[in-house]
N, CA and C of each residue as an Amber inpcrd file, in Angstrom:
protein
   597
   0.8390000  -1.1870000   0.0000000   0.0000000   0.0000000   0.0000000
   0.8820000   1.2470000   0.0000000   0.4000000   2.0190000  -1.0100000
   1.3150000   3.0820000  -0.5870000   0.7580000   4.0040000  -0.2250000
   2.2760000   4.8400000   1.0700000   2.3880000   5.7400000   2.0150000
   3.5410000   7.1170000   1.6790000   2.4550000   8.1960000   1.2260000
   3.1220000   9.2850000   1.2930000   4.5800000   9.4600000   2.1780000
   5.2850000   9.7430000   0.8140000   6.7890000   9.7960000   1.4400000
   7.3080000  10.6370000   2.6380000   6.0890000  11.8800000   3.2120000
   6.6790000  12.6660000   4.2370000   6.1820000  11.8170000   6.0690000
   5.0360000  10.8900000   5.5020000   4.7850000  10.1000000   6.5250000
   5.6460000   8.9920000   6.5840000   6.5600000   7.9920000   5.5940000
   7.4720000   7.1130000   5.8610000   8.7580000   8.5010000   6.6170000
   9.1880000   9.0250000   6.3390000  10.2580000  10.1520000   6.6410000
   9.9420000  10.1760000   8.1200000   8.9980000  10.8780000   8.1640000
   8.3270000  11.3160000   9.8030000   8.1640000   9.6330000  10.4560000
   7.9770000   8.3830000  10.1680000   7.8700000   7.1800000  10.9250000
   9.6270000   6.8560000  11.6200000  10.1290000   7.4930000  10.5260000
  11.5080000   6.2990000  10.3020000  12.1340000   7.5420000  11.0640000
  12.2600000   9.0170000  10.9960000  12.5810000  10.1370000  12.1770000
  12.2290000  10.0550000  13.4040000  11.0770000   9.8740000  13.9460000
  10.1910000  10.0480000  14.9540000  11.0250000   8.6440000  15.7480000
  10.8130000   7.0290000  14.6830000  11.0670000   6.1620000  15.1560000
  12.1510000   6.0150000  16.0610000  13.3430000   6.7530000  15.9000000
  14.7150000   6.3620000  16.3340000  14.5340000   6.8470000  17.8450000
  13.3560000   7.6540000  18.4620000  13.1340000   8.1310000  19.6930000
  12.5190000   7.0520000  20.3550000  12.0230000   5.6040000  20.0310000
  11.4880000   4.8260000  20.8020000  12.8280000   3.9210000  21.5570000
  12.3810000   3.2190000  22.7490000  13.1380000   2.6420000  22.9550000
  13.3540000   1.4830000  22.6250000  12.3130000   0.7630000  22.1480000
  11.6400000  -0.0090000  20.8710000  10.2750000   0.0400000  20.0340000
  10.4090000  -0.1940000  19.0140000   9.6880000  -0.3220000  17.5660000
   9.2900000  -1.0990000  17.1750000   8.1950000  -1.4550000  16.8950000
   7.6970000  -2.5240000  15.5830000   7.7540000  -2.3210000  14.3750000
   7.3810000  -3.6420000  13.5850000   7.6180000  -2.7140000  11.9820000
   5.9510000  -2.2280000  11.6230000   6.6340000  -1.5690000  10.7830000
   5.1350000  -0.8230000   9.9360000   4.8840000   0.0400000  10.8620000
   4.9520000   0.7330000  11.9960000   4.4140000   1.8410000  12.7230000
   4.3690000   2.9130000  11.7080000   3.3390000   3.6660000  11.5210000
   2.9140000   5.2490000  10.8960000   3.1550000   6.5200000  11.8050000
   3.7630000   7.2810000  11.2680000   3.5360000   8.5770000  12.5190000
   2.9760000   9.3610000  11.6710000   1.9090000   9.7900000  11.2520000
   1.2510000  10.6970000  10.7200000   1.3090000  12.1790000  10.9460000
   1.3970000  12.6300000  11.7480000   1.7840000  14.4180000  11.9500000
   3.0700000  14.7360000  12.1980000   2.7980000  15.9180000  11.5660000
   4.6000000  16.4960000  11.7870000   4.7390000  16.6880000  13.5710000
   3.5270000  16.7180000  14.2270000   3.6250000  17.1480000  15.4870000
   4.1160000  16.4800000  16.4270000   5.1120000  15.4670000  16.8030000
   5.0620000  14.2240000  17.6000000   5.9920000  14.8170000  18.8770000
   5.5720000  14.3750000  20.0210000   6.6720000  14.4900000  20.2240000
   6.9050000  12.9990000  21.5570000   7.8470000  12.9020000  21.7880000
   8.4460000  11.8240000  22.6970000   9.7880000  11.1830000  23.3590000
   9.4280000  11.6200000  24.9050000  10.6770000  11.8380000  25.5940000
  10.8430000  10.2800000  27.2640000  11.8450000   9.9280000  26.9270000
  11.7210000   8.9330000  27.9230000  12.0660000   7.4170000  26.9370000
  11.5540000   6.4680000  27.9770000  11.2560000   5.2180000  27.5160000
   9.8240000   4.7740000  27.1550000   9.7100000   4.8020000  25.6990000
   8.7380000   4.5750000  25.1870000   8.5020000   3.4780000  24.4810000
   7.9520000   2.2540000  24.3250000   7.5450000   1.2060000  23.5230000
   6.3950000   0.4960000  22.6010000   6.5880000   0.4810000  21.6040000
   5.1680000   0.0250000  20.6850000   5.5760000  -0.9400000  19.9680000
   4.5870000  -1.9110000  19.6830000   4.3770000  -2.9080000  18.7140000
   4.4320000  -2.9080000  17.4530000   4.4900000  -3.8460000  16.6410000
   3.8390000  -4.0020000  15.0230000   3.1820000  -3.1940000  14.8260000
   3.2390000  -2.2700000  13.6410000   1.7190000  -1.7430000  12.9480000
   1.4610000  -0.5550000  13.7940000   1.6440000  -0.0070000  14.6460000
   0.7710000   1.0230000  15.8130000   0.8870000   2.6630000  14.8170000
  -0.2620000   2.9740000  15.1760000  -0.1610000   4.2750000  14.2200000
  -0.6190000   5.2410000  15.3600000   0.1490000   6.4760000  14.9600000
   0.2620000   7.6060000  16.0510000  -0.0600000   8.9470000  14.9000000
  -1.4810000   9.9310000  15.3110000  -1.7620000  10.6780000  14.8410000
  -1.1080000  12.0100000  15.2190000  -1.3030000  13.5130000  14.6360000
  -0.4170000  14.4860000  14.3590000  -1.0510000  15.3250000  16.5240000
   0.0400000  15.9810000  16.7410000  -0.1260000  16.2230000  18.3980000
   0.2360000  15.6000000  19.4920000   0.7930000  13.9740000  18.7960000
   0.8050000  12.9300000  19.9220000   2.1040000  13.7290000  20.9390000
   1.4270000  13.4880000  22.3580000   2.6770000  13.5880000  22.9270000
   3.0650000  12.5570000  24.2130000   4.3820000  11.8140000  23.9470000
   4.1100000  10.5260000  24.9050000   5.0950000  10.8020000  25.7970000
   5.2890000  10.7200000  27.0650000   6.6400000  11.2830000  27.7700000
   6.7150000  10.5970000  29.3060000   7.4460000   9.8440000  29.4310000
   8.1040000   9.5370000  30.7970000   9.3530000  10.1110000  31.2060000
   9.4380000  10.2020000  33.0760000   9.9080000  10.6070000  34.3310000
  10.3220000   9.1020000  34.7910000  11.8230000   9.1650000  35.1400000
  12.2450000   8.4980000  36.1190000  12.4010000   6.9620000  35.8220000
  11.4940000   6.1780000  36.1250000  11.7500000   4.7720000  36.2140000
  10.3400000   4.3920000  35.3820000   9.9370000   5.3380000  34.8150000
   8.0920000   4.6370000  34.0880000   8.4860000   4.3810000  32.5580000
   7.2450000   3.7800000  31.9910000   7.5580000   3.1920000  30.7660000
   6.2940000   3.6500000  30.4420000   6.2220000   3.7070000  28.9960000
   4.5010000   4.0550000  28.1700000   4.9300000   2.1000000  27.5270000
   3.9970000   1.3000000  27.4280000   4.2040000   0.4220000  26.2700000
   3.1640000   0.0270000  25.7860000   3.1040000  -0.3980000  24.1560000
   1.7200000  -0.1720000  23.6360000   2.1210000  -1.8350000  22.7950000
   1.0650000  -2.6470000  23.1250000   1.0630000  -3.9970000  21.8720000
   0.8040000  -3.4220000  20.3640000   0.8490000  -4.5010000  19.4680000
   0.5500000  -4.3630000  18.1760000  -0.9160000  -3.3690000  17.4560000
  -0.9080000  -2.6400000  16.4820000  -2.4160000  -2.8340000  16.0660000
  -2.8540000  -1.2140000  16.8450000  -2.0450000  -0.9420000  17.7040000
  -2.8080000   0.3710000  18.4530000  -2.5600000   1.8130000  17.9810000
  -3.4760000   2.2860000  18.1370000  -3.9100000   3.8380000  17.6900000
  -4.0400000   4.7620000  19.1410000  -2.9870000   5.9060000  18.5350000
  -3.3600000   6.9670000  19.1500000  -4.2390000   8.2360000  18.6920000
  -4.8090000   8.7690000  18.9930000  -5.1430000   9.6720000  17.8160000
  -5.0590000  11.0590000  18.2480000  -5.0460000  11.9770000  17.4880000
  -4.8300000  13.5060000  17.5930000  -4.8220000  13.9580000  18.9140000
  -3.8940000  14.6730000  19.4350000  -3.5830000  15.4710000  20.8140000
  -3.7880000  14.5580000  21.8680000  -3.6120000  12.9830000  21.6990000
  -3.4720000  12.7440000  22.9550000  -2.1070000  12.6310000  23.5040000
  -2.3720000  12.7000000  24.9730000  -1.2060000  12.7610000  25.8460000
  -1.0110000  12.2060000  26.9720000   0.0330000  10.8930000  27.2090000
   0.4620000   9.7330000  28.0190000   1.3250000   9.9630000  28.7780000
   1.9100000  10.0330000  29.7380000   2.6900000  10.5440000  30.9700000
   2.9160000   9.2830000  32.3570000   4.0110000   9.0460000  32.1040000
   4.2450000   8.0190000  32.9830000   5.5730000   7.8600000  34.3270000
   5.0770000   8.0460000  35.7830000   6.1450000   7.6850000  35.7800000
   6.6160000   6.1880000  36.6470000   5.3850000   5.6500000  36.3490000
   5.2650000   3.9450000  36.9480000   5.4450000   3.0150000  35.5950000
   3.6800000   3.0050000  34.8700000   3.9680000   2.1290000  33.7680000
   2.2960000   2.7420000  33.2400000   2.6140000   2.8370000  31.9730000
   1.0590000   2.7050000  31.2160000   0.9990000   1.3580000  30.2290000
   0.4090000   0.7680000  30.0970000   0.5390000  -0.4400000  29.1550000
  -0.7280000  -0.3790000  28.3500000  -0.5860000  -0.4660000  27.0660000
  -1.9400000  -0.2770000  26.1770000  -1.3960000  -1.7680000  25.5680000
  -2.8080000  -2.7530000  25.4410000  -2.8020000  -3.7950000  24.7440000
  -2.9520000  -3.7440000  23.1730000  -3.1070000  -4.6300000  22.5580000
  -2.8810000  -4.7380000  21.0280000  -4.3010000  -4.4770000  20.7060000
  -4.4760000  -3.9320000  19.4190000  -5.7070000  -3.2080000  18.7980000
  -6.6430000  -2.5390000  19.6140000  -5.3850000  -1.5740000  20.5570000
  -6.5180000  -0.6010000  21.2350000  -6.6930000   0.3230000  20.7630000
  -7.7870000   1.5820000  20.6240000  -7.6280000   2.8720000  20.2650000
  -7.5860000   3.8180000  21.3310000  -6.9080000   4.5510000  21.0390000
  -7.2160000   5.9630000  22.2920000  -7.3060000   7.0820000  21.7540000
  -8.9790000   7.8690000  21.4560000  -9.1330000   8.5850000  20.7320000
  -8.5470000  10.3240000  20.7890000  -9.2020000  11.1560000  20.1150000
  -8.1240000  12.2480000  20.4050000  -8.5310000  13.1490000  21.5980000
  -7.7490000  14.1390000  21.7110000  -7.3250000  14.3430000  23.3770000
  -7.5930000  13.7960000  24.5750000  -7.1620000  12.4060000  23.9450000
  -7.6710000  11.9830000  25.8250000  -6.4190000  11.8850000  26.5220000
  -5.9630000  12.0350000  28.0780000  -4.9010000  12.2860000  28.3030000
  -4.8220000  11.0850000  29.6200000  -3.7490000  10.6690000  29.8880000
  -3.2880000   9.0840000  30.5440000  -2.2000000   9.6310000  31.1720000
  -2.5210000   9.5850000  32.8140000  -1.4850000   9.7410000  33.7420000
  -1.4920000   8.4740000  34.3530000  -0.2990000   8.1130000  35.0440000
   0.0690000   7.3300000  35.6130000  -0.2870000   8.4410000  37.5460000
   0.2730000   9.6550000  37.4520000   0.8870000  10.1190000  38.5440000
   0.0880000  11.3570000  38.7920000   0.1800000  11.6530000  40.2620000
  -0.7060000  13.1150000  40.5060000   0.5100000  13.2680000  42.2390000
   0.2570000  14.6650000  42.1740000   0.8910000  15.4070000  43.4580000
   0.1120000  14.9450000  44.3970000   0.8170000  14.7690000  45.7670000
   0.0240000  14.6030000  47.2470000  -0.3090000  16.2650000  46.9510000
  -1.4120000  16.5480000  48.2170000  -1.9060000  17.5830000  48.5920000
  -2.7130000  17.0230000  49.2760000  -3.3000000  15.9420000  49.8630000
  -4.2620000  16.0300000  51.5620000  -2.7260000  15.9680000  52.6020000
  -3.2990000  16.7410000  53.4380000  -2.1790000  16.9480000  54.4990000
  -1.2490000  17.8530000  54.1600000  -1.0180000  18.3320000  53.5300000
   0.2740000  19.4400000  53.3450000  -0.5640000  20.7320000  52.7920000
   0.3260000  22.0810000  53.4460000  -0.1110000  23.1710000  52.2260000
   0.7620000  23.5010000  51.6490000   1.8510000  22.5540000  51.5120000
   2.9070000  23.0140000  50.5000000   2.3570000  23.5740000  49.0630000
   2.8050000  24.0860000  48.1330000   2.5420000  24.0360000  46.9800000
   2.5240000  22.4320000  46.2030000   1.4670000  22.6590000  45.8460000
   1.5900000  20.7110000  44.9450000   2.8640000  20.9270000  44.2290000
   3.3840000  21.9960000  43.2630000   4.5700000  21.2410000  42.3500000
   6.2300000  20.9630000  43.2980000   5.7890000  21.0260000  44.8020000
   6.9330000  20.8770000  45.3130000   6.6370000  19.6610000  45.9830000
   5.5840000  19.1410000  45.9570000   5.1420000  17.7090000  47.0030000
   5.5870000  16.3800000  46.0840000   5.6200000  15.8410000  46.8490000
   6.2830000  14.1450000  46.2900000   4.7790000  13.7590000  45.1270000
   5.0330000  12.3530000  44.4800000   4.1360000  12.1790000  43.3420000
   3.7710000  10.6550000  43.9910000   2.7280000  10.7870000  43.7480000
   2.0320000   9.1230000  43.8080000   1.7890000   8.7430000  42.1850000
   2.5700000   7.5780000  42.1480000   2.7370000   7.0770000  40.8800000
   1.7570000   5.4380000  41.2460000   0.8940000   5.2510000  40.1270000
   0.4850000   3.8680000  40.2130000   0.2760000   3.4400000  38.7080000
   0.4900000   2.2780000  38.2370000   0.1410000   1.7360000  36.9240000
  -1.1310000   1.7820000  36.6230000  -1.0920000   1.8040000  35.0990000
  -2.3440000   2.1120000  34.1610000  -2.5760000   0.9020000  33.3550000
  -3.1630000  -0.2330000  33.0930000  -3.1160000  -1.2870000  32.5040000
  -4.3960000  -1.0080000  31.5510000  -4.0550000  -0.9420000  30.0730000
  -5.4150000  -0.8530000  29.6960000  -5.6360000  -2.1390000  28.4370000
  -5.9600000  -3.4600000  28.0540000  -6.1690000  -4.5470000  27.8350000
  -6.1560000  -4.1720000  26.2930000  -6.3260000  -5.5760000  25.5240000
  -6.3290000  -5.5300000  24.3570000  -8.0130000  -5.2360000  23.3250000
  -8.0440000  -5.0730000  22.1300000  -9.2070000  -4.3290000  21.5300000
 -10.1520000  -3.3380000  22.1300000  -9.7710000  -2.4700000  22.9250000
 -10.2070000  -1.5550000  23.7810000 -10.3890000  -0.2790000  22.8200000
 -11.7140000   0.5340000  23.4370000 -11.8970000   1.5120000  22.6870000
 -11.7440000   2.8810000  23.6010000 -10.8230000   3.8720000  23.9660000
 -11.0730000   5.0380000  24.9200000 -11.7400000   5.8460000  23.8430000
 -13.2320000   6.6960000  24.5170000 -13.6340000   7.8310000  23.1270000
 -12.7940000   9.1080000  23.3540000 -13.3050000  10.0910000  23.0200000
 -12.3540000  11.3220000  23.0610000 -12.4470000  12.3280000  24.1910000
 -11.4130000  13.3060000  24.2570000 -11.5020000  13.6480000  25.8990000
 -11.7320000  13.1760000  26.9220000 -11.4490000  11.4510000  27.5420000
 -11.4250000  11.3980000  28.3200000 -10.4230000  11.2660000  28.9850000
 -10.2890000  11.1750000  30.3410000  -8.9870000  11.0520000  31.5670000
  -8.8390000   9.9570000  32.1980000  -7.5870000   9.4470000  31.9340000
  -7.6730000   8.1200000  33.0120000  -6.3890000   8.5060000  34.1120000
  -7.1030000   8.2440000  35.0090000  -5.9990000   8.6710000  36.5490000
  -5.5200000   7.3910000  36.5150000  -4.1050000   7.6190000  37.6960000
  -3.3120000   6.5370000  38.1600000  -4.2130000   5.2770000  38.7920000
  -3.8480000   4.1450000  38.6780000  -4.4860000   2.7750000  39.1210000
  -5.8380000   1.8720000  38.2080000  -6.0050000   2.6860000  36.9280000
  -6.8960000   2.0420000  36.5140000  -6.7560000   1.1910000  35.5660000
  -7.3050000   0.1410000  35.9640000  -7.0740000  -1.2840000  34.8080000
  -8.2350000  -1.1830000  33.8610000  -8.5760000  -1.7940000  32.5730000
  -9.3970000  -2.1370000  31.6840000  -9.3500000  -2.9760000  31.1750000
 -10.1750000  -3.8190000  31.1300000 -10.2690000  -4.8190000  30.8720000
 -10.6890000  -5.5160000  29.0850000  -9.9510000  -6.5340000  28.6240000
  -9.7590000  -6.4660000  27.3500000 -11.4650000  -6.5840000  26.2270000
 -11.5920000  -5.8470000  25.6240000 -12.5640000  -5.3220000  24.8140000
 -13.8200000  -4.1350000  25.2660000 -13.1440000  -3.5330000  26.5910000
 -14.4390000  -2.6840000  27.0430000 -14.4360000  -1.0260000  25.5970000
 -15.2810000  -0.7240000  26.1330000 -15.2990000   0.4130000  25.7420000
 -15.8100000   1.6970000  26.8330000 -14.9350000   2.9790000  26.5420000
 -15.1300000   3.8330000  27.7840000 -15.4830000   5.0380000  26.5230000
 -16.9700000   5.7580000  27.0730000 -17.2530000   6.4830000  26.7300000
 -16.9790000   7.7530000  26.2210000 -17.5720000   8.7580000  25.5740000
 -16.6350000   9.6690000  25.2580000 -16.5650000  10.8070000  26.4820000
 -15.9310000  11.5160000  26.7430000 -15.8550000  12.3720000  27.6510000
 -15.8850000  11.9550000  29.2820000 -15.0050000  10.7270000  29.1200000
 -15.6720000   9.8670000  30.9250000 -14.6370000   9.9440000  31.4780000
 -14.3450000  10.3110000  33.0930000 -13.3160000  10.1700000  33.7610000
 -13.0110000   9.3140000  34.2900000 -11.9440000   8.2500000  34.2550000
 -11.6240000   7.1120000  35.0000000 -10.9080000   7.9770000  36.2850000
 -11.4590000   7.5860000  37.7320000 -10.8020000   8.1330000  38.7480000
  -9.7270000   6.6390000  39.3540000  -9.0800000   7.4270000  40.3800000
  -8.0980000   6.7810000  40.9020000  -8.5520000   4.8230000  40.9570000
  -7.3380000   4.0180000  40.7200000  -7.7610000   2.7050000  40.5300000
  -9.1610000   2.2210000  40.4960000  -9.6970000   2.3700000  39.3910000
 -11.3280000   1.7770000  38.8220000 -11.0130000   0.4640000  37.8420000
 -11.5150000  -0.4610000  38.1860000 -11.3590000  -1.2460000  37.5630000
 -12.4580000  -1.8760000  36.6590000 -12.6250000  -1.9990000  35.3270000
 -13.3570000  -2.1050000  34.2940000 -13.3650000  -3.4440000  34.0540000
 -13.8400000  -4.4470000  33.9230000 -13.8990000  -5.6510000  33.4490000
 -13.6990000  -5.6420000  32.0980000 -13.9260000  -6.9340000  31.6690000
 -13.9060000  -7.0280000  29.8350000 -14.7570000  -7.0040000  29.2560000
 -15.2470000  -6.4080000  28.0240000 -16.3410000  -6.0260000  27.3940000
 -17.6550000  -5.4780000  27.9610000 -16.9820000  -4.0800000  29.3730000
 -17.7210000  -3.6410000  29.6610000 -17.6010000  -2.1840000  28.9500000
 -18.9730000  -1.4460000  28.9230000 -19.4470000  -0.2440000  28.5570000
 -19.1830000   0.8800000  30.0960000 -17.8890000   1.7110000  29.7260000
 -18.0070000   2.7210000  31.0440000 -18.5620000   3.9090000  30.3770000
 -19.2800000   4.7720000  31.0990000 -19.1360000   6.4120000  31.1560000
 -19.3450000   7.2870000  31.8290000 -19.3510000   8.8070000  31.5380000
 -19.9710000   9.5200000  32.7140000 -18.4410000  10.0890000  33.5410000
 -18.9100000  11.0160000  34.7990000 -17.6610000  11.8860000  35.3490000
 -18.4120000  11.6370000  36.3500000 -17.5070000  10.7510000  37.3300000
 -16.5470000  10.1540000  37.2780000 -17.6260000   9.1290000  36.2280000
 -16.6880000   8.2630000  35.4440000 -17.2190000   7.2420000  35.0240000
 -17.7880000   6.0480000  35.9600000 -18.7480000   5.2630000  35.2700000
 -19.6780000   4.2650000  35.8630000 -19.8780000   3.0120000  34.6820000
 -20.2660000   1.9410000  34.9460000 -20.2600000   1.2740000  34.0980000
 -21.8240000   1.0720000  34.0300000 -22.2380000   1.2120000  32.3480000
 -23.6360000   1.9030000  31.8870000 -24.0370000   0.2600000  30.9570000
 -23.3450000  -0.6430000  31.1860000 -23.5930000  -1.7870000  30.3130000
 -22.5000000  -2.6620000  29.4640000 -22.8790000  -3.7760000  28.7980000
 -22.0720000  -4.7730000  28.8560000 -22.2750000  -5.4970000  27.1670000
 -21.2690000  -5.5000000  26.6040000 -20.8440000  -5.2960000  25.2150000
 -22.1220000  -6.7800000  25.1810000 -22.3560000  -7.9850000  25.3970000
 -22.9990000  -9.1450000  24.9910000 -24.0670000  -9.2170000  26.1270000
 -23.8900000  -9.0260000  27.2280000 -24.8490000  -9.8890000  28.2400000
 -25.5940000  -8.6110000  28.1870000 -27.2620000  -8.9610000  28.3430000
 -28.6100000  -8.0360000  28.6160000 -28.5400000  -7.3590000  27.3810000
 -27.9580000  -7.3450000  26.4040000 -28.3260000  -6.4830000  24.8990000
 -29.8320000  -6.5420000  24.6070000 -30.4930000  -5.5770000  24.6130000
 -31.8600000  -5.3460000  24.2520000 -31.6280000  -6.2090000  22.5540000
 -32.8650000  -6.8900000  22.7980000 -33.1960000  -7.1430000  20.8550000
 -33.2220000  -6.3180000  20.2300000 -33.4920000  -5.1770000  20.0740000
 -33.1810000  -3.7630000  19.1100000 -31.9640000  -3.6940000  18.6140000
 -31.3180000  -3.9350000  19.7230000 -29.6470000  -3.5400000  19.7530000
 -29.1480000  -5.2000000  18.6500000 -29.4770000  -6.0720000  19.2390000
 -28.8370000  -7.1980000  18.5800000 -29.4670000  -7.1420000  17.0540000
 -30.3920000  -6.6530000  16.5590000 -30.8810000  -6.9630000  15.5190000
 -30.2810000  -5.9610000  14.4730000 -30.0700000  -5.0630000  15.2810000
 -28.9090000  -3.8590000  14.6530000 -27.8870000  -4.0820000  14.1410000
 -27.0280000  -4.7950000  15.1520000 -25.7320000  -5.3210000  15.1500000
 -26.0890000  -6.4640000  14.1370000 -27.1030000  -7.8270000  14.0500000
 -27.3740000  -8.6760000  13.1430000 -26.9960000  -7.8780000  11.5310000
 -27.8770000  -6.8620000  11.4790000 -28.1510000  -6.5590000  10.2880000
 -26.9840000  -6.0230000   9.3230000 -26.2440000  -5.0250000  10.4100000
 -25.1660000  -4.5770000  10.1970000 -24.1460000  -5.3760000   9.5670000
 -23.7740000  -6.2460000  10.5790000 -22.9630000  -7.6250000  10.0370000
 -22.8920000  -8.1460000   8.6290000 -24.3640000  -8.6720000   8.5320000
 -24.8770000  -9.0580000   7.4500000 -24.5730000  -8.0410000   6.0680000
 -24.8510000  -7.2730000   5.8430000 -24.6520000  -6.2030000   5.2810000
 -23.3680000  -5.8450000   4.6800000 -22.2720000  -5.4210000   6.0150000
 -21.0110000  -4.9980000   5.8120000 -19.7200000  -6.2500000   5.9460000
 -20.3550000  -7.1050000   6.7950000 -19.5640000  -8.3610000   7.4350000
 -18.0490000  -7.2790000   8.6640000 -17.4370000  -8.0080000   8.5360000
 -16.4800000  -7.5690000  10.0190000 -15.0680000  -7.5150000   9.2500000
 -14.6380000  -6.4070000   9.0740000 -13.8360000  -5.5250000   8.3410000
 -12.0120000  -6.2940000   8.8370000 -11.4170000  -6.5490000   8.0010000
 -10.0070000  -6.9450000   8.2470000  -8.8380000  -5.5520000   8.8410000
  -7.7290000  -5.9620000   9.5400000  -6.7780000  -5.0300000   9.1110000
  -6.0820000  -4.5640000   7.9590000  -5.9450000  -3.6090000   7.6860000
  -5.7100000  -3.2990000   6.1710000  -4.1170000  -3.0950000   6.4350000
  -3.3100000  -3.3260000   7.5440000  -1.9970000  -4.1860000   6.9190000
  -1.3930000  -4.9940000   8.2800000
């Protein structure tokens, strides 16, 4: 398939900043930026704004197949782990870490950091603008709504439906599907069938 020569340029530039690479990764915008230890899989495509950046002893690492998309921003200084064919749509932003402030009136940017891991599973969908705080796991195929806040360690099962601020879990990708919904999805199927990776 061919790929505009300023996006192979910008993959194979951008690339030499990971601490490892898969093949075929895309970096699509001139905008990238990425500082630290960073890791991705096979295939992972990163849209124009991305900005991925670890502190200290944290890692960002992403499986095969995964998408970032426009202005989002990953910050680690424990571990974020994105599984294979996840998406994380645009500006949603992924901390690992936040300042103490109960008990002190120091200024927060002078207080110590509570760092906890971010585990987020494989075929996962984040929609756009949302936040995931330190400690939250997801579980492989959920989907988290658009605009939903994951607060401190929430844990999402698999092929559950989160949303909402703070987020809540609003339903469940197979179990209790109204017949409306399945006959939708039937028809759909039927129709379009279930789309391959195109590389």
């Amino acid at each position: 398939m061919f790929e505009p020569f300023l996006v192979r340029w910008r993959s194979f530039y951008h690339g030499l900043k990971f601490a490892k690479k898969g093949k075929r990764c895309r970096i699509q915008g001139k905008h990238f930026t990425i500082e630290g230890h960073v890791e991705c899989g096979d295939y992972c495509r990163f849209r124009d704004y991305v900005i991925l950046r670890t502190h200290r002893d944290g890692k960002i690492i992403m499986g095969t197949h995964s998408l970032l998309s426009y202005y989002t921003i990953l910050e680690s200084t424990a571990l974020i782990q994105i599984g294979s064919n996840t998406a994380i749509a645009e500006f949603t932003v992924i901390r690992d870490t936040h300042h103490v402030f109960w008990g002190t009136k120091e200024h927060f940017a002078l207080t110590p950091h509570i760092a906890k891991p971010i585990i987020i599973g494989d075929n996962v969908l984040v929609g756009s603008r949302c936040y995931i705080h330190p400690g939250v796991e997801i579980g492989d195929g959920a989907i988290i709504g658009v605009g939903s806040v994951l607060t401190e360690d929430t844990k999402v099962g698999p092929l559950e439906v989160w949303a909402g601020v703070p987020a809540r879990k609003v339903g469940h990708r197979i179990e209790n599907v109204s017949p409306e919904k399945l006959q939708q999805t039937e028809e759909l199927i039927k129709k379009y069938g279930i789309r391959k990776f195109r590389y």
